[in-house]
N, C-alpha and C positions, 0 to 999 in steps of 0.2 A: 346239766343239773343232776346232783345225788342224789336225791330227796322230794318226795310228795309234798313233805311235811315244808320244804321254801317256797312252795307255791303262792301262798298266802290264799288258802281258797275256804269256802264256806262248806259246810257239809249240813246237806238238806234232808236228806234223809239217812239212817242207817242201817243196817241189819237187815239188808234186802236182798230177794231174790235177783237172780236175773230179768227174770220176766215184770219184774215189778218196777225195776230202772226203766227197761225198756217202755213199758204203760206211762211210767209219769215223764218220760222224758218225750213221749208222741202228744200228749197230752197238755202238758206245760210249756214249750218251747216253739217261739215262730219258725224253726227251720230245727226239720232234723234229717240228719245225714246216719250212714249206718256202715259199719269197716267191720271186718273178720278180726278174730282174737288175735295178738298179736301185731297190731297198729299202732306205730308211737305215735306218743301223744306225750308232750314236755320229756323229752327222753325216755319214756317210759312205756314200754309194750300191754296193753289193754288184755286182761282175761276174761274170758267170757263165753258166753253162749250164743254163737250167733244167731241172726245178725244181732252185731252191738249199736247203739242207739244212744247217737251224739247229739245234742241240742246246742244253738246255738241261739242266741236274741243279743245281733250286733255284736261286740268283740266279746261277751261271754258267752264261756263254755263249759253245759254243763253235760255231765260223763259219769259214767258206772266207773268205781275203783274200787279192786279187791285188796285187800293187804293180809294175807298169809296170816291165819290165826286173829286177825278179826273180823273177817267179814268184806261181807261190801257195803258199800256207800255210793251217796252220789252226791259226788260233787261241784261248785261253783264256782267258776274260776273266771279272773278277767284278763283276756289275754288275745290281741287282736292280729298276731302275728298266728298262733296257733287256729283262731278261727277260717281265716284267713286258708292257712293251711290244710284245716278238713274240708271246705268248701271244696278244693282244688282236686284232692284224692278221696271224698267221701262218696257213699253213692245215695241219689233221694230215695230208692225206693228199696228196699230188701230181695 
């Protein structure tokens, strides 16, 4: 995949801190897993502050994305092969 933007994914919040992905994603999500910066996730290597703080509730997955000169976000994405996949190499606890 080239692009963030084919994911088809929802963006729930924006203009966040690291810390603040982190709080809403322990917060909001039945299962969170947590990977060091630089963990692909849809082709794509994760920046961050670790630990990063993946959410999932069944095949969504929701994720801190930084995109160079705008910020971060955190995103909503359905995708049950990628869940699937941080289950397997995520860890539960920091």
């Amino acid at each position: 995949m080239g692009c963030v933007e084919d994911l088809g994914y929802e963006v729930l919040k924006s203009g966040v801190s690291f810390a603040e992905c982190r709080a809403f994603i322990e917060e909001h999500c039945s299962e969170v897993f947590y990977v060091n910066p630089g963990f692909k996730i849809f082709d794509k290597c994760l920046i961050g502050v670790p630990p990063i703080a993946i959410g999932l509730d069944g095949p969504v997955v929701i994720l801190p994305y930084t995109k160079p000169c705008y910020g971060t976000f955190i995103l909503k994405v359905q995708s049950a092969e990628e869940a699937d996949m941080i289950r397997k190499k995520g860890r539960k606890k920091p």
